[in-house]
C-alpha positions in Angstrom: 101.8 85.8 84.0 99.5 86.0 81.3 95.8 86.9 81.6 92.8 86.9 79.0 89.4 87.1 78.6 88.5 89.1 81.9 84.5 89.2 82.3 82.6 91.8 83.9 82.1 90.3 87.4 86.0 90.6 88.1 87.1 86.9 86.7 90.0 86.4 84.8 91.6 83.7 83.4 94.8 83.3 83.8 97.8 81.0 81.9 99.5 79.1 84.9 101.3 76.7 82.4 101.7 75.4 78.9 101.8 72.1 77.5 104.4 71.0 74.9 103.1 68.9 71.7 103.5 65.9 73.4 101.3 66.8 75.9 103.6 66.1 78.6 106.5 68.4 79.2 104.9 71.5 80.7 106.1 74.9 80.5 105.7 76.3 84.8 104.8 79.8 85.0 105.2 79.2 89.0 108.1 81.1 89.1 106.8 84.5 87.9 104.2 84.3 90.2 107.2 83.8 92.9 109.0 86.5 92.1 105.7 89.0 91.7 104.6 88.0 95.2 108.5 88.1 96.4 108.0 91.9 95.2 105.2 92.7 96.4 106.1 91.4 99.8 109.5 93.6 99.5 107.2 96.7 98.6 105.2 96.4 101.9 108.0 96.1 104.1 109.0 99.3 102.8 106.0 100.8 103.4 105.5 99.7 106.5 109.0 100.5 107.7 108.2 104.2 106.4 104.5 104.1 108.2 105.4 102.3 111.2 104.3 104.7 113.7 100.6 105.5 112.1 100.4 101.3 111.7 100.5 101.0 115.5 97.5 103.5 116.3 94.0 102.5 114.2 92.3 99.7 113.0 93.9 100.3 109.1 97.2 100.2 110.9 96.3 96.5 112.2 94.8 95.4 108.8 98.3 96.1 106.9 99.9 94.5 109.1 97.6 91.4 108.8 98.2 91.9 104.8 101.8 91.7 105.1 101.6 88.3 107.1 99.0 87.3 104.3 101.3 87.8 101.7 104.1 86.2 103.6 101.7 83.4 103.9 100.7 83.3 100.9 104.8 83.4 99.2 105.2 80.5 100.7 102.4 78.5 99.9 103.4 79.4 96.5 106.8 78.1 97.1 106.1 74.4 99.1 104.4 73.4 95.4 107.4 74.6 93.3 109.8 73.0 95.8 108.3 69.9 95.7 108.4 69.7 91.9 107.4 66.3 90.4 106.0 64.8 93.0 102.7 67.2 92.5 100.3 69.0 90.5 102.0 72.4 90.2 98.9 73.6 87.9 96.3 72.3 90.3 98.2 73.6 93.6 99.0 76.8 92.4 95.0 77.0 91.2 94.0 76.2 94.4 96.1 78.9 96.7 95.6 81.7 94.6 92.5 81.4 93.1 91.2 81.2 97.0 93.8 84.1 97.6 92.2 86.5 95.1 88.6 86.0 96.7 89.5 86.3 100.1 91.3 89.5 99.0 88.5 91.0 96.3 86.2 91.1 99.6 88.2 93.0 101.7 88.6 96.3 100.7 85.1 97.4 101.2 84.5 96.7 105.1 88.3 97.7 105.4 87.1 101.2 104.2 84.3 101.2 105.9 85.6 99.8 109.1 88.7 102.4 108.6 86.4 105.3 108.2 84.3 104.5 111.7 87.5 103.9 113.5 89.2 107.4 112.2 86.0 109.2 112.8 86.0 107.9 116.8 89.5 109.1 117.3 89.0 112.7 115.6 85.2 113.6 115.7 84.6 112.0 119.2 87.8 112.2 121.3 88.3 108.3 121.5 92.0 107.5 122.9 95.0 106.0 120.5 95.6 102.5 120.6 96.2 100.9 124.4 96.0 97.2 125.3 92.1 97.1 125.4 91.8 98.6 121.8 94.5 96.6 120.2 93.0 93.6 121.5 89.6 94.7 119.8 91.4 95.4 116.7 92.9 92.5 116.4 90.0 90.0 117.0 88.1 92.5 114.5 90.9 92.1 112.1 91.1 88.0 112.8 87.5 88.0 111.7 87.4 89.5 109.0 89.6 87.5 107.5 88.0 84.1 108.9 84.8 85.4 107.1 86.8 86.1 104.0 87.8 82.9 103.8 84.4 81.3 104.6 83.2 83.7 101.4 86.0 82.2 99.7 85.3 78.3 100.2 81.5 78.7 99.2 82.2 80.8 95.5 85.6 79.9 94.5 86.1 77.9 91.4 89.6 75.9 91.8 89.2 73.6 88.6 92.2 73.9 86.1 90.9 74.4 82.5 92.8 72.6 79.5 92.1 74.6 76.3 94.3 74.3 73.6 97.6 73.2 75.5 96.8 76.6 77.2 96.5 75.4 81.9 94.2 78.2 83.1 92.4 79.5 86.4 90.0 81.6 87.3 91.3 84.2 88.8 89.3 87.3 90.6 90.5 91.3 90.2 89.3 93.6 92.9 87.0 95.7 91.3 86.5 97.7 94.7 90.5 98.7 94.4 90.3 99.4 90.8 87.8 101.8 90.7 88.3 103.7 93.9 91.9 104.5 92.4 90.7 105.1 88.9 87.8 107.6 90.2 90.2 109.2 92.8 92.8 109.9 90.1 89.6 111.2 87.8 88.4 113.3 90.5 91.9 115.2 91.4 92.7 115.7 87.7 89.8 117.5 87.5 90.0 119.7 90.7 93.6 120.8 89.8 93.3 121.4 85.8 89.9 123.7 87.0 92.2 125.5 89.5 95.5 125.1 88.2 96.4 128.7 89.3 95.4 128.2 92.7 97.2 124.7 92.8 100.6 126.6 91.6 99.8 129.1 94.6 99.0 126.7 97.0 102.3 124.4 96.3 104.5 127.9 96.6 102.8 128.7 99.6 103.5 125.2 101.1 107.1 125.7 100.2 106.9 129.0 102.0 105.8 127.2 105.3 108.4 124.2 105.2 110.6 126.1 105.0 109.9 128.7 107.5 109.3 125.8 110.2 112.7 125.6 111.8 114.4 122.6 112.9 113.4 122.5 116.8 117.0 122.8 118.4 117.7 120.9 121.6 117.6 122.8 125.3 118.6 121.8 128.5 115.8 123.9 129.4 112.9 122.3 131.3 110.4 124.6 129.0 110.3 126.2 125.6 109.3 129.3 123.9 107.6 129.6 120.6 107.9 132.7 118.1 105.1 134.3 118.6 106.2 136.9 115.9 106.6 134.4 113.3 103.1 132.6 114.2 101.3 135.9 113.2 103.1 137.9 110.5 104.5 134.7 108.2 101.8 132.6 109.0 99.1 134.9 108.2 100.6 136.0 105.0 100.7 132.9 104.1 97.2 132.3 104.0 96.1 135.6 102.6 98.8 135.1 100.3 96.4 132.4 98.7 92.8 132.5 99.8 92.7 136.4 98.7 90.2 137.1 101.8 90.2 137.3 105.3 87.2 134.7 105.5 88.0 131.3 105.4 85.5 130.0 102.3 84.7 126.4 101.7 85.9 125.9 98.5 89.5 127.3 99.6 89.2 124.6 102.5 88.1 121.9 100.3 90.6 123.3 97.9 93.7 123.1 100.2 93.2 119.4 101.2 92.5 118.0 97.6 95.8 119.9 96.6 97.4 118.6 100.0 96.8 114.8 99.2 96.9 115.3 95.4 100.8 115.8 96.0 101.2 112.7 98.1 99.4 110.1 96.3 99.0 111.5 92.6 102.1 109.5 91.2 100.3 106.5 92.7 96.9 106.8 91.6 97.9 108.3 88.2 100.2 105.0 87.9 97.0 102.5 88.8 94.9 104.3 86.3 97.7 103.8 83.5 98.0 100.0 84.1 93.8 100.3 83.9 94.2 101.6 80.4 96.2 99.2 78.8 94.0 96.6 80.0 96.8 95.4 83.0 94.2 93.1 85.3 96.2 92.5 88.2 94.5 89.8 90.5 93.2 91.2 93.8 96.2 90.0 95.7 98.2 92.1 94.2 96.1 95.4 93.7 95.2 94.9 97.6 98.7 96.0 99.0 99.7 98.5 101.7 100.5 101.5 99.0 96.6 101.2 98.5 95.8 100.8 102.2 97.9 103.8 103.5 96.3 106.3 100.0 92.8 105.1 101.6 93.8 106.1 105.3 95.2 109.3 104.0 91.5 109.8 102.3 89.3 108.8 105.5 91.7 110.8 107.6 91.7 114.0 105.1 87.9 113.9 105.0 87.3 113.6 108.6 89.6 116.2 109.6 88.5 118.6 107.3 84.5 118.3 109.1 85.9 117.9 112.4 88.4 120.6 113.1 90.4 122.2 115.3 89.8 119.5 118.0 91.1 116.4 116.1 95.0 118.4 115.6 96.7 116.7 118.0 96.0 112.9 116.4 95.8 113.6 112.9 99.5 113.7 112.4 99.4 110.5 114.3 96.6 108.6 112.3 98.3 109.6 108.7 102.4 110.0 108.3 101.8 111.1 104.5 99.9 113.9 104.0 100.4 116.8 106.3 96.6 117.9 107.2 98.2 120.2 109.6 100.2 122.4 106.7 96.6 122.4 104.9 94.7 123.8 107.3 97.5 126.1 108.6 97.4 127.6 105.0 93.9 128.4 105.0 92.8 129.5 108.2 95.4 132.2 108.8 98.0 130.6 111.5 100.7 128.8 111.5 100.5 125.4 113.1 103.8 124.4 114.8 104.6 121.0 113.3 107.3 120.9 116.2 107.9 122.9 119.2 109.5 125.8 118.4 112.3 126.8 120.3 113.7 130.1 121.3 115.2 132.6 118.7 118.9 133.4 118.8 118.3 136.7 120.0 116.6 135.6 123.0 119.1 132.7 123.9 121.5 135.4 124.0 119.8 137.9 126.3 119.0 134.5 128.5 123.0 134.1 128.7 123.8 137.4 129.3 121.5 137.4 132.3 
């Protein structure tokens, strides 16, 4: 797949075949569009085998899953034209599907953000209850029209015409400059926060280490209740705070500091990754930049940025709204407890004296 001359609006154009000098036989790029699609089809499965328990409790959750059946859709819509071979235009189908596909998918991201961000905010800040059958019907005529007005965008401004220059078959093809430049000014904007506070962000990633590993594996119990170490919940949690915010205040910047780091770990890779392909001018059309890797780094950012303003009251949904980042472990490191990411269970010593009784 070859692109050139991208504009500033987001257009590219892009080669979808060649002609030989007999202007006849036709070099088909369909194929590599196949097999880029086939991937990133593969890619979200993954991902949403990984994220399957966060995908069935918010809006964002329903919009991935509508993206994976779009791509799906969209593989195979691909595919009829290539199948069918002679007996159509390959250029002009192929022009058609996915120069509609990357408008319907460059006007997405921003009301899935903003969407996203409302629904997070009524499950954390106000109290509103997970998904039931009520809210996943909601959400899913919500998500239904969202694309039906994507695709009513897309017939009004989308140019399908195949251009002959040289022997060269192009389309216009849109990027999403919404996707781009959210992951390029993330990526910007952690950089910065961790190469001003590098030492902190080596003391905060010890520290983390220091409660994973001190969260034991809960052990089963026949036992119609369960004890937790109070012990442990004091005198390792608490050191583990002090042991990076220096005070016995909880300060802003330590909080703010502690989140950043928290999703910087996660989703740096990623972001640093987008940014690279940004650089050496890699345009990818918006059907591609638009996948579930992006979708599930924007959750983790509405989620993180709500539950840092809301609080204590939104802990027992946060680690159901985002499977990525562990909110919990940042805000356990800053405000001097340990937050139980399971139930603990009794000690050995206790078990014992319960059995010797």
């Amino acid at each position: 797949m070859t692109a050139c001359e991208a504009n500033t609006s987001g257009w590219t154009m892009t080669v979808f075949g060649v002609l030989g000098a007999d202007g006849v036989s036709r070099q088909d790029n369909t194929l590599q569009f196949m097999l880029i699609l086939f991937l990133k089809v593969f890619l979200n499965i993954l991902v949403a085998v990984s994220c399957s328990r966060s995908l069935r409790s918010s809006l964002m959750g329903y919009i991935a899953h509508s993206v994976l059946l779009a791509d799906g859709l969209l593989l195979s819509a691909v595919t009829i034209p290539w199948l069918l071979g002679e007996h159509v235009d390959t250029a002009q189908c192929m022009c058609f599907v996915l120069a509609h596909a990357s408008t319907i998918y460059s006007v997405l991201p921003l009301p899935v953000l903003f969407l996203g961000t409302l629904d997070h905010a009524s499950h954390l800040l106000l109290g509103a209850p997970l998904t039931h059958t009520r809210s996943g019907l909601a959400y899913f005529i919500l998500v239904l029209l969202l694309w039906a007005l994507a695709c009513l965008y897309s017939s009004f401004v989308t140019n399908t015409v195949v251009w002959h220059i040289n022997r060269y078959q192009l389309c216009m093809i849109q990027d999403s400059i919404v996707v781009t430049y959210f992951s390029i000014g993330l990526c910007l904007l952690t950089l910065c926060v961790l190469l001003t506070f590098h030492q902190e962000a080596t003391t905060w990633i010890r520290a983390s280490l220091k409660y994973i590993d001190s969260c034991p594996t809960p052990e089963h119990s026949d036992l119609t209740f369960k004890y937790k170490k109070l012990q442990d919940l004091h005198s390792e949690g608490m050191s583990l705070a002090f042991s990076w915010t220096g005070q016995e205040r909880v300060n802003g910047s330590a909080f703010f500091l502690s989140h950043v780091f928290g999703f910087a770990t996660n989703w740096g890779p990623f972001l640093c990754v987008t940014t690279v392909f940004w650089l050496l001018d890699f345009n990818a059309p918006s059907y591609i930049s638009l996948n579930l890797l992006w979708l599930m780094c924007a959750n983790s950012l509405v989620v993180g940025m709500i539950f840092a303003s809301s609080g204590e009251a939104s802990r027992l949904s946060v680690s159901t709204l985002d499977e990525i980042c562990d909110w919990e472990m940042c805000w356990a490191l800053v405000h001097q407890d340990r937050l139980a990411r399971g139930i603990f269970t009794i000690s050995k010593k206790t078990r014992a004296a319960i059995e010797h009784v």
